[in-house]
ZAMARGU-4260 file (C-alpha; in steps of 0.2 Angstrom, whole numbers, plus 5000, padded with zeros to 4 digits):
<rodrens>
0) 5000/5000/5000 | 5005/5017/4995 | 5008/5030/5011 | 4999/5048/5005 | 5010/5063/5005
5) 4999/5068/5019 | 5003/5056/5028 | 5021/5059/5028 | 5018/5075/5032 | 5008/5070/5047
10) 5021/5059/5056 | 5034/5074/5052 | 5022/5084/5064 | 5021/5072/5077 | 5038/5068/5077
15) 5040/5087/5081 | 5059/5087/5075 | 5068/5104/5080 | 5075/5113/5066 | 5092/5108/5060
20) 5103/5123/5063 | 5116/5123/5050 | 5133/5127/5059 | 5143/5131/5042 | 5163/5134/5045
25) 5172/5148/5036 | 5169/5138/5020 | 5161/5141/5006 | 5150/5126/5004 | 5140/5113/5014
30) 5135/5099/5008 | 5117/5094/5017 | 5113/5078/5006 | 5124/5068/4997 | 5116/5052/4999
35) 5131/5041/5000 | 5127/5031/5017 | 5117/5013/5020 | 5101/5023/5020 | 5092/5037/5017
40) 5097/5046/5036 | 5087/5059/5044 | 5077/5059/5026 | 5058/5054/5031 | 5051/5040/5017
45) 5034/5037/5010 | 5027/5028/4996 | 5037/5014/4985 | 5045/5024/4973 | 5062/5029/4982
50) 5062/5011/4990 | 5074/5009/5005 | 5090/5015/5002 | 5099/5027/4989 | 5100/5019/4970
55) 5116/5015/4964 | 5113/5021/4947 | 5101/5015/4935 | 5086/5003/4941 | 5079/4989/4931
60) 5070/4994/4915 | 5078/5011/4917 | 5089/5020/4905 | 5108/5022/4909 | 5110/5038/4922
65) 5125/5049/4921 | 5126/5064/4930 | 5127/5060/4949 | 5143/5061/4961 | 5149/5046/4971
70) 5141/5031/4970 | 5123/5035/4978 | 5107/5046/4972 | 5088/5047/4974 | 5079/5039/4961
75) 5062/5038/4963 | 5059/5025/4946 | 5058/5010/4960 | 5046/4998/4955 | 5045/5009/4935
80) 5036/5026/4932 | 5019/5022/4941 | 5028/5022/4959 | 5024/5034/4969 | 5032/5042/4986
85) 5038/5057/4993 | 5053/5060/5004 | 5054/5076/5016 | 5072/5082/5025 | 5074/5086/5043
90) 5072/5106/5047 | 5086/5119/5044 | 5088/5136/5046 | 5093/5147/5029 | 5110/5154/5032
95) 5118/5155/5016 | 5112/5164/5001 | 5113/5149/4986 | 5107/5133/4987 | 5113/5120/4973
100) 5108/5103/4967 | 5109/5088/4953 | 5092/5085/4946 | 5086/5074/4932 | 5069/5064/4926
105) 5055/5069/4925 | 5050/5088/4920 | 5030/5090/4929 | 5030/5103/4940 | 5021/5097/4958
110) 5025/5078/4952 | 5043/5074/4948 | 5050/5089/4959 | 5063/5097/4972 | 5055/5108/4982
115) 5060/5121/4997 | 5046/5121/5007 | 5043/5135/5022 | 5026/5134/5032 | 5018/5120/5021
120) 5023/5129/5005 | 5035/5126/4991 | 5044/5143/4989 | 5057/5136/4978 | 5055/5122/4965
125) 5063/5112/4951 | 5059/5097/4939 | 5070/5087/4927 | 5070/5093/4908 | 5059/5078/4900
130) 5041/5080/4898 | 5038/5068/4882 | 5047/5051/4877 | 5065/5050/4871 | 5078/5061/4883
135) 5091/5057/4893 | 5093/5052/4910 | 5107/5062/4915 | 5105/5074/4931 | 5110/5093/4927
140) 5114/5108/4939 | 5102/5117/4947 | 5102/5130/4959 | 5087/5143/4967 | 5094/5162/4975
145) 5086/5161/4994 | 5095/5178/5002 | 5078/5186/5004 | 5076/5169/5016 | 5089/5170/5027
150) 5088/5166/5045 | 5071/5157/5041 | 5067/5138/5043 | 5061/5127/5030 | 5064/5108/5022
155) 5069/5102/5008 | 5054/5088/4998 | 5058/5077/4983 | 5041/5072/4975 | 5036/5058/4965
160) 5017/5060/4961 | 5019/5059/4944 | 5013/5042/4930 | 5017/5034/4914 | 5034/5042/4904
165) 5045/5051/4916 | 5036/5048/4928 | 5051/5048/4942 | 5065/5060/4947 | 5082/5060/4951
170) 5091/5071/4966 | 5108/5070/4971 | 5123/5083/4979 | 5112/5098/4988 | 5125/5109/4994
175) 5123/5126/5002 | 5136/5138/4996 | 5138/5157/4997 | 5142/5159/4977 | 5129/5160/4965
180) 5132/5143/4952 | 5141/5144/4939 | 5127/5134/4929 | 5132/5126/4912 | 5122/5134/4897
185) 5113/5121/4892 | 5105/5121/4911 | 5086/5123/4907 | 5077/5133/4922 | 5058/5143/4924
190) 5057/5157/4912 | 5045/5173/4918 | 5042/5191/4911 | 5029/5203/4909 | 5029/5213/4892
195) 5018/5228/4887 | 5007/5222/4872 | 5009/5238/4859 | 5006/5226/4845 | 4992/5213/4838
200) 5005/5199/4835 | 5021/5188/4848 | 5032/5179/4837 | 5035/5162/4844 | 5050/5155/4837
205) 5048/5135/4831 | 5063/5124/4831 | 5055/5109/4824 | 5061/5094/4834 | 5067/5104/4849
210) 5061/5102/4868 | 5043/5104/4872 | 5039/5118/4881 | 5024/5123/4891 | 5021/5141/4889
215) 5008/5152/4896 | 5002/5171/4894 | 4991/5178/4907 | 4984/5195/4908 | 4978/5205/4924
220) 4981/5187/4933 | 4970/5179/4921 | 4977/5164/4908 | 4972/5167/4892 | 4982/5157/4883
225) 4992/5140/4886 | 5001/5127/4873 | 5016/5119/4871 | 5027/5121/4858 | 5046/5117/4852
230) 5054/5133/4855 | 5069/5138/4846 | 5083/5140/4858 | 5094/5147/4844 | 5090/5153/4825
235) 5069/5145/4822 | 5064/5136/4807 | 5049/5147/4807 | 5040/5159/4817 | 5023/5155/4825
240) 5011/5171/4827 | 5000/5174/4842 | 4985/5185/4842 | 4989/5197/4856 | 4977/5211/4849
245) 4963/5208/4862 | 4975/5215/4876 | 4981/5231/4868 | 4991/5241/4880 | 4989/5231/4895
250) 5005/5222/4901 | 5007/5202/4897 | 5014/5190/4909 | 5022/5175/4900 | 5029/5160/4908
255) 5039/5146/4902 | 5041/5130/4912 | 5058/5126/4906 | 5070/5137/4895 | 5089/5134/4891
260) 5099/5149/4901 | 5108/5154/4883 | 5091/5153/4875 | 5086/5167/4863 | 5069/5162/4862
265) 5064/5176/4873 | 5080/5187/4872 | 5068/5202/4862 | 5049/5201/4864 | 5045/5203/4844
270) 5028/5210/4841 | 5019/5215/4827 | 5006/5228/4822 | 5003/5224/4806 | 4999/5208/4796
275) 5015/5198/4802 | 5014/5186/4784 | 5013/5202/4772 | 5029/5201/4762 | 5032/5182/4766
280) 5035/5171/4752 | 5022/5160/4758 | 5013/5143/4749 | 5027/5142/4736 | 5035/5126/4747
285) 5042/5112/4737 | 5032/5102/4749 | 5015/5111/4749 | 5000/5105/4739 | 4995/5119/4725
290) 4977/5115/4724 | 4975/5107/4741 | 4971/5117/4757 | 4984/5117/4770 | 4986/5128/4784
295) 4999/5143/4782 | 5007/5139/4798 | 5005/5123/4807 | 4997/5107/4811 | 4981/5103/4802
300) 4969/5088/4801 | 4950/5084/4804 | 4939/5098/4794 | 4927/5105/4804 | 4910/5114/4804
305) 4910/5115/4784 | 4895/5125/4781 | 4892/5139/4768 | 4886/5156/4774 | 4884/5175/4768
310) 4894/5169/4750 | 4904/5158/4760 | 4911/5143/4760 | 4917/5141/4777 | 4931/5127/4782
315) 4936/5126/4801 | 4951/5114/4805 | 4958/5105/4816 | 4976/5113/4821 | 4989/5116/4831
320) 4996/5134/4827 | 5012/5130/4838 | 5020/5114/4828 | 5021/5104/4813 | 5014/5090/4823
325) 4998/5086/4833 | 4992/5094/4849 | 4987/5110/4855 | 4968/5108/4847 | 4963/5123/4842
330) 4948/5127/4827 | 4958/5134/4812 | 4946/5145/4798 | 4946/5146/4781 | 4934/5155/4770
335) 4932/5152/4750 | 4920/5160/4738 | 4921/5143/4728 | 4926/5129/4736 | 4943/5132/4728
340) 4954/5147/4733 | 4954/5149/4750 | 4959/5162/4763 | 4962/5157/4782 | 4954/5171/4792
345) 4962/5167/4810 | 4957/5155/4824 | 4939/5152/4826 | 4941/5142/4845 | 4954/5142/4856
350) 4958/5128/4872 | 4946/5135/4888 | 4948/5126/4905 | 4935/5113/4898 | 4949/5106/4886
355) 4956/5107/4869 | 4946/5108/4854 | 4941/5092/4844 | 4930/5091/4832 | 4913/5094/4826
360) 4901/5101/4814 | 4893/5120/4811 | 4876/5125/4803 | 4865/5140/4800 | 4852/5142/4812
365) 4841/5151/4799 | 4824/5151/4809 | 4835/5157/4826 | 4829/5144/4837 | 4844/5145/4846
370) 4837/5162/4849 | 4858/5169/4847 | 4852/5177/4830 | 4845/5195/4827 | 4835/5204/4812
375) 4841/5197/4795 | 4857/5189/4805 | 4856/5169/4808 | 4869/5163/4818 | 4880/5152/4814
380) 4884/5141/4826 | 4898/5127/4829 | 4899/5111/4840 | 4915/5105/4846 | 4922/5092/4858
385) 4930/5101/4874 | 4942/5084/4874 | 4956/5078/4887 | 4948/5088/4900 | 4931/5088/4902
390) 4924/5075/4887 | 4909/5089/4886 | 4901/5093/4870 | 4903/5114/4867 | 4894/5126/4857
395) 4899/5142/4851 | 4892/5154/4837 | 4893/5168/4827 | 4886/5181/4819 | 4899/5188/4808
400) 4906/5173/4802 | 4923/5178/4811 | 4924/5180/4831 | 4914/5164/4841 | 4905/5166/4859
405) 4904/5149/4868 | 4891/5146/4878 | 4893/5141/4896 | 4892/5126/4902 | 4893/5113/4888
410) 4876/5110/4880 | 4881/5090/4882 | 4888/5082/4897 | 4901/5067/4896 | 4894/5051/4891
415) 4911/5041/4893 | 4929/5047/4892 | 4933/5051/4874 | 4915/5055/4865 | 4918/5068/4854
420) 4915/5073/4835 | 4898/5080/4836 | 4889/5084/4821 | 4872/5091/4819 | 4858/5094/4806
425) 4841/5100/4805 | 4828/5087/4802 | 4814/5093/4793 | 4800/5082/4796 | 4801/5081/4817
430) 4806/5101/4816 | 4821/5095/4827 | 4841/5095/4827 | 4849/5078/4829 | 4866/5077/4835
435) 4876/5062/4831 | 4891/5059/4842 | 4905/5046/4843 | 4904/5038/4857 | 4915/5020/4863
440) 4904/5006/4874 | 4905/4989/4879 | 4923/4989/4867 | 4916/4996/4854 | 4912/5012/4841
445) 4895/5016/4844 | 4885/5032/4837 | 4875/5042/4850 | 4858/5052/4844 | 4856/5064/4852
450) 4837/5077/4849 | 4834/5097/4854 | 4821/5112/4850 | 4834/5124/4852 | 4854/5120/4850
455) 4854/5120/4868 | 4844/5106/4878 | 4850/5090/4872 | 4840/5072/4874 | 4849/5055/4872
460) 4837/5044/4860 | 4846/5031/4851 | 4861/5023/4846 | 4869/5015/4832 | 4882/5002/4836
465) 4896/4998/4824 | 4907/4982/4822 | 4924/4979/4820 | 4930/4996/4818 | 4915/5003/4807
470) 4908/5019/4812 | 4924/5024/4822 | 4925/5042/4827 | 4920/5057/4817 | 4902/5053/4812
475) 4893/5062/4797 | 4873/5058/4793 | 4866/5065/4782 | 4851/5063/4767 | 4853/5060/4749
480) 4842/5057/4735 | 4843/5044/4725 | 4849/5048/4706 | 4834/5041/4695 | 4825/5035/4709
485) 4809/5043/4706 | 4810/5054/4723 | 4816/5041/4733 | 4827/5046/4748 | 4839/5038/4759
490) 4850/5043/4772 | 4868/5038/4776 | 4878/5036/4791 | 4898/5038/4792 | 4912/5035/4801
495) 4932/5042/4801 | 4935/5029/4787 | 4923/5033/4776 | 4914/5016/4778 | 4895/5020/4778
500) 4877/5011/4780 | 4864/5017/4772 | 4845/5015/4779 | 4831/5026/4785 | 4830/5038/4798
505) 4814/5042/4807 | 4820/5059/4817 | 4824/5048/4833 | 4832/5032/4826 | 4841/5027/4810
510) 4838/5010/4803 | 4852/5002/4793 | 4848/4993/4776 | 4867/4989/4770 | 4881/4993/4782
515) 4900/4993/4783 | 4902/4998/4764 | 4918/5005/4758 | 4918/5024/4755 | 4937/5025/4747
520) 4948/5013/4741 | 4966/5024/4743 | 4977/5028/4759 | 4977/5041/4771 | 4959/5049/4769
525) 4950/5051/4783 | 4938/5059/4796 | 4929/5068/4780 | 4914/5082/4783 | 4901/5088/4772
530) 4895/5106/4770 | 4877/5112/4777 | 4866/5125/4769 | 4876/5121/4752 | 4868/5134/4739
535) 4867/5121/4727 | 4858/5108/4734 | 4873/5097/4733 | 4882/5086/4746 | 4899/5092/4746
540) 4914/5082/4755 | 4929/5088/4760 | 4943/5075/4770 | 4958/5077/4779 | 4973/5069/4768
545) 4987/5064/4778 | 5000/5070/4765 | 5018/5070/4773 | 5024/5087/4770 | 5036/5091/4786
550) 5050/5092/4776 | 5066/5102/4779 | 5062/5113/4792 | 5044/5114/4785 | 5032/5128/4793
555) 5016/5118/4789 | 5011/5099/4787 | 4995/5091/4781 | 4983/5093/4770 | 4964/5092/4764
560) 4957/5082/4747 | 4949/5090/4733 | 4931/5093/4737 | 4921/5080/4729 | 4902/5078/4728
565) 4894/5062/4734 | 4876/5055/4727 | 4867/5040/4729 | 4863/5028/4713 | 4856/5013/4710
570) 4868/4994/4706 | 4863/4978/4704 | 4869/4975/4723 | 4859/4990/4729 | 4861/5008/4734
575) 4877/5015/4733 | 4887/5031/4736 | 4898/5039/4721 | 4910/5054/4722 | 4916/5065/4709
580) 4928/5081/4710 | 4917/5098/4711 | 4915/5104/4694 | 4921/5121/4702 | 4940/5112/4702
585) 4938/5115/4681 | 4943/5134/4686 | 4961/5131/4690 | 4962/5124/4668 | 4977/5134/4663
590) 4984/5125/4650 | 4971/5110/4638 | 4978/5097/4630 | 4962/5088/4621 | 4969/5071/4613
595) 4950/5068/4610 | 4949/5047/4605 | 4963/5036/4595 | 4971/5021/4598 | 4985/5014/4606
600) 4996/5002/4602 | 5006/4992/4611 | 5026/4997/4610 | 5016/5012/4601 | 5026/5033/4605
605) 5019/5040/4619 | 5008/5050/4614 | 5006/5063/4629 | 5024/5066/4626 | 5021/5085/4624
610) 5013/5086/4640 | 5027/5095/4653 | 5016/5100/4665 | 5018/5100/4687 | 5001/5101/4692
615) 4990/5090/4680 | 4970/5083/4677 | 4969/5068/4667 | 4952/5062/4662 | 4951/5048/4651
620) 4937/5037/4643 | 4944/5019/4636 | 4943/5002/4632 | 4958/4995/4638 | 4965/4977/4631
625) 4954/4964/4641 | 4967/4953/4647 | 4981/4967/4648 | 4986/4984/4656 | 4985/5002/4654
630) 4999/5013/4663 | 4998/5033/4664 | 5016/5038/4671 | 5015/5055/4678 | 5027/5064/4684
635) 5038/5049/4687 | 5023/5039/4697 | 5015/5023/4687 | 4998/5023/4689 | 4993/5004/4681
640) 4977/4998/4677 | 4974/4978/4676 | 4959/4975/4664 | 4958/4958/4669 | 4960/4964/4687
645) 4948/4978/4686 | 4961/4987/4699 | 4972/5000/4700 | 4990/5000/4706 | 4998/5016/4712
650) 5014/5013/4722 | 5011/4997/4731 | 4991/5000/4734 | 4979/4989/4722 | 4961/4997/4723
655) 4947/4993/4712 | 4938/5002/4697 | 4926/4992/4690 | 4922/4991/4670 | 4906/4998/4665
660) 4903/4989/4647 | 4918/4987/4646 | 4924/5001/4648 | 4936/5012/4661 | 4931/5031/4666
665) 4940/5042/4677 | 4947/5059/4681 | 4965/5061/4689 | 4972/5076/4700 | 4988/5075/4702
670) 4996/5087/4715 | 5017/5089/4722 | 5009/5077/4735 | 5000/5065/4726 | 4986/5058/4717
675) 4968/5059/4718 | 4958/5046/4706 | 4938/5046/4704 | 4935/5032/4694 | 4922/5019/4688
680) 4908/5033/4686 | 4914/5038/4703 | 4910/5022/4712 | 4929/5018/4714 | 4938/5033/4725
685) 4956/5032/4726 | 4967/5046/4735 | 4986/5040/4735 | 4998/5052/4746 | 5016/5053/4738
690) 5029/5067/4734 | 5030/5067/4716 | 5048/5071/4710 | 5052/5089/4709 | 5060/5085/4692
695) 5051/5079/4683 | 5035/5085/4674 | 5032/5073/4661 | 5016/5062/4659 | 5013/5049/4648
700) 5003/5034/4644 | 5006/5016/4637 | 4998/4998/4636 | 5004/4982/4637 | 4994/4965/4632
705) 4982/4972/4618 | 4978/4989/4611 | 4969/5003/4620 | 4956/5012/4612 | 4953/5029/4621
710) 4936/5034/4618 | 4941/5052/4624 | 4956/5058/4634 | 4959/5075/4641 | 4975/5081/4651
715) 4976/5100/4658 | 4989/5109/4668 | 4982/5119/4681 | 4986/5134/4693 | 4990/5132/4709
720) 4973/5140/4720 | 4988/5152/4731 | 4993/5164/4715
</rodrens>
């Protein structure tokens, strides 16, 4: 059984120890704990995590620790990283201005800890530098100034509260000394200031790679805002921004948890007044997608809320403003006027005390029943997932399309840890909103309904269970009609995956008719969204694409697909979804090259040889040679199709694309970071993420095993959506 800190604390009381009075010679330093004896000495001991005695080094399943003096150290990694204890030092009186120390492990402040504790309180403390896995377990200097504290009495504490990766620390040489340490410059310490905000933006300098930091701006004793982020010590790869305008002449107090002494992080508070990107050479990376959205700065993946509002295509995004990898949940926003070139417009939701913010889905409240909306102004309002904190469904709307009021509290209380995703529509026929939400019971995905009036007062109705990973996370429903069928309407339930069902829906409860039926056949799409209040009538789809674009120091990573419209027809094995590029992609045509129909021979020229072209649309209509092959190169990339088959290959993934009378349709986008095929009369969807060669432009087309007569074949070159 584990002893409580309080506990420890406790028999320190009754034991009523007097003060340790220091007597210090003329020297300069005393050493109060060295832990080189048998046992720990006067040191009280609690929990399992420091055991018995000093280590002697490294403990089983630990890494190799360097550091320490002698033989002897505190290691509180006893028994691995769940282990918990505490150890607490006789009294002593302060009577020299410096106290020093070793330290390594764990960097949680209160839970892998040394702390100088006067009257119950830790005045002083100091962690070890690690925080996420990888590190190193070697203990550093450390040191705190405690002049102001002469002559008073106080204890030293070394905490272990802390779990799972560095979850222990190391102490070792506390030494008392009249001379402020020397401390290497690598030694990483607390980092405070208060700056006067006279411009709109911070510059956060991002070394890409570098040391997590936790970093926290506050304002009249208030945190606004708190992340984490791999600051650059030295010169950045890049420079983060931070809206600061909200705070406009009033001082700023930031804090970092951990900062190299030699850092230059910090060394000039950079602000801004004006837009910090004007002038920068931005969306020309080799690495960037020309025609695919991707955040200007930062992490990106699920979309979120796509809804179209005021002329507006409106994309929010999952993203992490701070780093080229995830975390730090914020809601990104982009706005288009056709699906195609967008702007990003700033962040729409920033982390609150109820969590980070995960997904979920936006709409237009056009009758107000929300009651947010004023005269000729329907809000628009967002859900979201306030995730690792609460698990609490949020809402927050809008009525300029630009700055978000959440409304407190949450509008859905936790179901179980993790439900998130939350999407919403307005179902006509009950004159409600339904709310699905992604919700994991009994071991498995299961889909939560969810009715309301009014956006606000939420009642559980239904469920949808899913097997073996279908309907995982991110949920969309929605209602099609069916092409040719007469008026007939169905709707369609789907998961992260893009696997759907298809089935009725009654306003409380969706009935499946064919379930678990593949959305895509590529790699790396996932977690797509569909757009409300589309002006067309369409069912527009948009999907994060998991390119890999952190490259070389990259400011950015990730990507979203082409936006594609989905529509129900009917097969001989039933109902079934299609999708097919926007025809608003037919924009970014800069350069036609009509081919119309011919035939090709085997061992024939290549006949697109003419084609030089870096961002290209195929679309082709052919018969291709029933027991042979048809293979477009472009750009270096094969992209083979096996009539007998009925597949396509593209770098390792085999996908299918059905004949229809014999015959093979399909339109191909390919980007710098790969390809996106609709083909099979867009019942075969195949998105292929790869970094085309950067020399090479050429495309071209051959067959083998027969002749190929193309019908029709089109190639463009196109512009890229940022110029």
């Amino acid at each position: 059984m584990k002893t409580p800190a309080t506990a420890i604390c406790a028999i320190a009381a009754c034991l009523c120890l007097p003060p340790l009075v220091l007597r210090l010679s003329a020297a300069e330093e005393e050493v109060f704990a060295d832990f080189e004896g048998a046992d720990y000495g006067p040191w009280l001991v609690g929990g399992t995590a420091f055991g018995k005695v000093p280590a002697k080094g490294a403990l089983p399943g630990q890494m190799a620790v360097e550091g320490f003096v002698g033989t002897g150290l505190v290691n509180s990694f006893n028994g691995g990283d769940n282990s918990r204890g505490k150890m607490s030092s006789s009294d002593f009186v302060i009577r020299k201005p410096f106290i020093k120390f070793l330290i390594g492990g764990g960097g949680f402040a209160g839970k892998t800890c040394l702390n100088l504790v006067m009257d119950g309180q830790a005045v002083r403390t100091a962690t070890g530098p690690n925080t996420s896995p990888g590190g190193s377990e070697r203990l550093e200097q450390g040191s705190w100034e405690v002049a102001d504290l002469n002559g008073k009495t106080a204890h030293l504490e070394i905490v272990d509260d802390a779990g799972g990766s560095w979850g222990h620390v190391n102490v070792d040489q506390i030494v008392f000394t009249d001379t402020k340490p020397m401390l290497p410059a690598h030694t990483e310490q607390p980092f405070h200031t208060t700056f006067g905000a006279t411009g709109n933006w911070l510059a956060l300098p991002v070394k890409n790679g570098a040391a997590k930091r936790n970093v926290e701006l506050s304002v009249g004793g208030e945190r606004k805002r708190w992340f984490s982020i791999e600051l650059a010590d030295g010169k950045p790869d890049w420079v983060s921004w931070l809206d600061i305008s909200a705070w406009r002449g009033q001082p700023v107090e930031l804090k970092v948890d951990r900062l190299r002494l030699d850092s230059k992080a910090f060394e000039k508070i950079d602000q801004r007044e004006g837009d910090p990107n004007a002038g920068v050479d931005l969306y020309r990376e080799h690495n960037r997608g020309q025609f695919h959205f991707s955040a200007r700065r930062g992490w990106l993946n699920d979309p979120n809320g796509l809804v179209f509002l005021n002329g507006e295509y409106h994309l929010f995004f999952q993203h992490n403003p701070y780093g080229v990898q995830w975390g730090n949940m914020h809601w990104g926003h982009a706005v288009s006027p056709d699906l195609v070139h967008w702007k990003e417009v700033g962040t729409a939701l920033y982390p609150d005390a109820h969590g980070t913010m995960f997904s979920g889905g936006g709409l237009v409240d056009t009758d107000n029943t929300s009651g947010f909306g004023q005269p000729g102004k329907p809000p628009l309002v967002l859900f979201y997932t306030a995730a690792e904190a609460s698990w609490e469904q949020g809402l927050a709307w809008s009525l300029d399309g630009r700055t978000f009021t959440k409304l407190e509290p949450p509008v859905v209380k936790k179901f179980t840890d993790g439900n998130r995703d939350p999407k919403v529509i307005w179902h006509e026929p009950s004159k409600h909103w339904v709310m699905v939400l992604w919700v994991e019971r009994d071991g498995g995905s299961q889909v939560q309904f969810l009715t309301s009036p009014n956006l606000k007062d939420w009642t559980p109705v239904s469920a949808v269970k899913g097997e073996k990973g279908f309907l995982f996370e991110c949920p969309e429903f929605f209602e099609l009609s069916v092409e040719g069928g007469g008026g007939e309407k169905k709707w369609v339930l789907q998961g992260a995956n893009s696997e759907y069902a298809i089935g009725a829906f009654d306003g409380r409860t969706f009935t499946p008719e064919a379930t678990k039926l593949p959305g895509q056949f590529g790699r790396e799409y996932y977690a797509a969204q569909t757009f409300s209040n589309e002006p067309k009538g369409r069912r527009v789809e948009i999907g994060w694409w998991r390119t890999a674009t952190d490259r070389d120091g990259s400011a950015f990573n990730q990507s979203m697909s082409v936006p594609m419209e989905l529509k129900l027809v009917k097969t001989p094995d039933g109902i079934r979804m299609t999708r097919q590029p926007v025809e608003e992609l037919q924009s970014l045509r800069a350069k036609p090259y009509p081919f119309g129909g011919f035939k090709l021979e085997e061992n024939a020229a290549n006949p697109l040889a003419a084609v030089r072209e870096e961002l290209v649309e195929i679309r082709a209509d052919l018969v291709p040679p029933a027991e042979g092959t048809v293979t477009f190169i472009v750009r270096g990339l094969p992209v083979m199709y096996n009539a007998a088959k009925q597949e396509f290959s593209v770098d390792g993934l085999r996908a299918p694309a059905p004949l229809h009378e014999g015959r093979l349709d399909f339109t191909l986008y390919a980007d710098r970071t790969g390809l996106e095929i609709f083909a099979s009369r867009g019942h075969s969807f195949i998105p292929v993420n790869f970094n085309l060669r950067r020399d090479d432009f050429s495309v071209g087309v051959s067959v083998e095993g027969g002749a190929a007569e193309f019908k029709n074949l089109d190639v463009y070159g196109l512009k890229s959506i940022w110029r």
